[in-house]
LODREN-398187 format. One record per residue (C-alpha): residue in three letters; x, y, z. Coordinates in steps of 0.25 Angstrom, whole numbers, plus 5000, padded with zeros to 4 digits. Example, Ala and Ser with C-alpha at 12.3 -4.5 7.8 and 13.67 -1.06 7.14 Angstrom:
// residues 2
ALA504949825031SER505549965029
//
This chain:
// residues 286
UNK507551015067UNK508950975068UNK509450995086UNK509150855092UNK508650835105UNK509850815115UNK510350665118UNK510650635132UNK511150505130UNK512550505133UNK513650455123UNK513750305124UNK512450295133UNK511350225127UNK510050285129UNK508950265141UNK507950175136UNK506850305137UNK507750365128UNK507950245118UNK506950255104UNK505650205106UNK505550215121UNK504750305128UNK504450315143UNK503250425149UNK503750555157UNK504150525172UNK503150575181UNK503250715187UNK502250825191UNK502650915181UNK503350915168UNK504751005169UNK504451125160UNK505951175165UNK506551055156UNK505551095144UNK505851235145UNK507251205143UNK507151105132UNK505951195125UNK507051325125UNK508051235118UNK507251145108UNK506051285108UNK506851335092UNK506651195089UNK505451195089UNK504851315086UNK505551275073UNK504851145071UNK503551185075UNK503651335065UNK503851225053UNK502751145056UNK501851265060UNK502451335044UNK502051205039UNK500751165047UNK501151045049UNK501550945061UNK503150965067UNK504250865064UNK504550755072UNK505750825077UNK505050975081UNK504050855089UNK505350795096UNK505850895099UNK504550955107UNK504550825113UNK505850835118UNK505550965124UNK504450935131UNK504950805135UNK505950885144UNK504650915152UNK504450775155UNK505950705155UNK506750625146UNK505850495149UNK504650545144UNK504050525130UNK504150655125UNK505750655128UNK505750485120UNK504950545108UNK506150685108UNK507150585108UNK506650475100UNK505450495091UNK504650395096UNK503350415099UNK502150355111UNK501150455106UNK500150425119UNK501350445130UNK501850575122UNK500550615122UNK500450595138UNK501750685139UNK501650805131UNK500050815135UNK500550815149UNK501450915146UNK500250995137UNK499250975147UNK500351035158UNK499851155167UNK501151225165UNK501151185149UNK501451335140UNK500651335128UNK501851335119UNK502151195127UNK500851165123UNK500951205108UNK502251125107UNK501550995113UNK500451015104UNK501451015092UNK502150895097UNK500950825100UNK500350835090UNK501350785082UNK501450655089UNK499950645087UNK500050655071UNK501450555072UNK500350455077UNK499150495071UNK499250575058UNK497950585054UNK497450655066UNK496450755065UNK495950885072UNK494950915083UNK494651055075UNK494251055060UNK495551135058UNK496751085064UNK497551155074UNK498851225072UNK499651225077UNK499351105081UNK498551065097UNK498450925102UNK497150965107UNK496750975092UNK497050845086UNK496350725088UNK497150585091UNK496650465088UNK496650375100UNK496150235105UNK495250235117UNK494650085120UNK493250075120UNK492549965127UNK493249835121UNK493649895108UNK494650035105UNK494050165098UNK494950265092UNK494650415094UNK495250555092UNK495650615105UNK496250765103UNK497850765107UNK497950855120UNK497350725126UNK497750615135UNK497650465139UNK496950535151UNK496050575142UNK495950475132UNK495550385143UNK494350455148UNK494050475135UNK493950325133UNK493050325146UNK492250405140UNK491950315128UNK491650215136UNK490750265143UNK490050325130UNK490150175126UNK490850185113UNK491150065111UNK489550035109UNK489450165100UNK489850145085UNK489450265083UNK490150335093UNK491350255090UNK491250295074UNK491350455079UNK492450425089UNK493250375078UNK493050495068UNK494650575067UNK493850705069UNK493050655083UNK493650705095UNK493350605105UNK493750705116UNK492750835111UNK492050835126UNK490650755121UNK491050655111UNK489550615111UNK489050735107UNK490050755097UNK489450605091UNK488050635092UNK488350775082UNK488950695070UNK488450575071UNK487450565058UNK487150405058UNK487550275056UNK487450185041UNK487450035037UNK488650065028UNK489550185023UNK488650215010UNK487250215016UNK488050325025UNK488450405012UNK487050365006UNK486450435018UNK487550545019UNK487650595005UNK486050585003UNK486250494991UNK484650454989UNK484350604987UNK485750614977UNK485050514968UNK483850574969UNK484250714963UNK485150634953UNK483750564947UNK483050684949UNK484050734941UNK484150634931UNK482450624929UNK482350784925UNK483350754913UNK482550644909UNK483750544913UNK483750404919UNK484550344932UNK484450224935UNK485550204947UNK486450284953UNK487550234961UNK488150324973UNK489750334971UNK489850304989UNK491350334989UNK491250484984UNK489950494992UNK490750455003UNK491750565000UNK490650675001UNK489850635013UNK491050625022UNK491350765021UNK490250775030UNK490050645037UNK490950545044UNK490750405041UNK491350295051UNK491150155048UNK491050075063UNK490549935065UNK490049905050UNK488950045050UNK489450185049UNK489250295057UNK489150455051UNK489650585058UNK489450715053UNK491050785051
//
C-alpha cells in the first residue's frame, strides 16, 4: 500500500496534542455517527482496500498494519478526528479496549451496512490478534473471512478479591463484560476451583448463554496430582494387565513396569483437558 492518509497539520504548525504519537482521546458524543463523512472517505480510500483485504483473503491470512489503518481511518471520519479510530489512522498506536468501544458502536449501529460490518470485523480482528495472538475460535473451524463474533478474547473480569481471566467472543463490550462479571459473582466463582479451572480453558466461551451447563457436560473430575489424572485417564492398571497377561502366555517374566507420564500425557489430552488450580487438578472432556 503506498497513498498515505492525508495530513492536516499545516506547515510549520505543531500538531494537536490528540493528534501527537501515543495520545489517544474517546469520540465526542453525538446521537449518531456521520456516515456522510464515511461515505466519502470509504469512496476514496474503498480501492485501497479492497486491495489489502484480496491479498490477505488469497493468502488466508490477517491484513497488514497499513490495510487496518487505513480502515480505521475510514471509519474514524464517522466519529471525528478526536476519536480513537482517527489516533490509531494517524499513528499506530493502539488502546485495544477504547478501539474496541468505537468500531463496536459503529458495528453494532442500526444504520450499519453489512460490508461496514465486514470491514470492522477485518479491522477488529486484527487489533485482537496485535494483542492477543494466540487467540482461538468459538467454532472448531475458524471463520473466514474472519467475524468478531467468532474469536474468543481473553479478558480479566475481577472476581470477589482476586481476578479471573476468561475468553469473551469479540463483537462484545465493556457493557457486556461487566454483566458478565455480575453474573460470576453471583455463581460465586470465586469459591468454585472448578468453575474457575473451566473458565480458564482458551476454548471456553464464557458468554455461550449457560456457562453452568456447559461446566457440568465436560467436567469428568478432579485428581491429587497430574499423573494420578493420566493413571486414571489412560487406564494404566488395565494396560499392565494385558501386558502381563501377555508376557505369562510366552512363558516370560516382568517384574516392573514403569509408565513413561510424559507421553501418556501426550495421548490423553487429545481427549481430556487438564488444568492445574490450587495444588489439585481438574479434568474436562475437549
Amino acid at each position: 500500500m503506498t497513498e498515505r492518509l492525508p495530513n492536516t497539520t499545516p506547515p510549520g504548525q505543531a500538531a494537536p496534542l490528540h493528534e501527537r504519537p501515543g495520545a489517544t482521546y474517546p469520540a465526542p458524543d453525538r446521537e449518531a455517527p456521520d456516515w456522510r463523512r464515511f461515505e466519502v472517505a470509504a469512496r476514496r480510500f474503498g480501492e485501497l482496500i479492497a486491495s489489502g483485504i484480496a491479498e490477505a483473503m488469497e493468502q488466508k491470512r490477517d491484513i497488514s498494519s497499513d490495510t487496518a489503518r487505513c480502515i480505521a481511518h475510514v471509519l474514524g471520519r464517522s466519529l471525528g478526528r478526536h476519536s480513537a479510530l482517527a489516533n490509531f489512522a494517524r499513528t499506530g498506536e493502539t488502546d485495544y479496549e477504547t478501539l474496541r468501544e468505537e468500531y463496536l458502536s459503529l458495528h453494532n449501529h442500526e444504520e450499519v451496512s453489512a460490508s461496514t460490518q465486514e470491514l470492522i470485523d477485518w479491522l477488529g480482528v486484527h487489533l485482537i490478534r496485535r494483542k492477543h495472538p494466540d487467540a482461538t475460535s468459538v467454532t472448531y473451524i475458524e471463520a473466514y473471512p474472519p467475524r468478531l463474533d467468532n474469536i474468543l478474547v481473553p479478558t480479566g473480569v475481577n472476581e470477589g478479591d482476586g481476578y479471573l481471566r476468561v475468553n469473551v467472543p469479540g463483537i462484545y463490550g465493556a457493557k457486556d463484560i461487566q454483566e458478565l462479571t455480575e453474573t460470576l459473582t453471583e455463581l460465586a466463582v470465586d469459591k468454585d476451583a472448578a468453575l474457575r479451572a473451566y473458565l480458564s480453558l482458551p476454548d471456553t466461551n464464557a458468554m455461550s448463554g449457560d456457562i453452568m451447563q456447559d461446566f457440568h457436560d465436560c467436567y469428568l473430575g478432579v485428581f491429587a496430582t497430574v499423573e494420578e489424572a493420566i493413571h486414571e485417564l489412560a487406564e494404566v492398571d488395565e494396560r499392565e494387565r494385558d501386558v502381563f497377561t501377555y508376557a505369562e502366555d510366552r512363558q516370560l517374566v516382568i517384574e516392573q513396569m514403569n509408565p513413561d507420564y510424559e507421553a501418556l500425557r501426550e495421548e490423553v489430552t487429545d481427549a481430556f483437558d487438564l488444568v492445574e488450580e490450587e495444588g489439585r487438578v481438574y479434568v474436562f472432556h475437549k
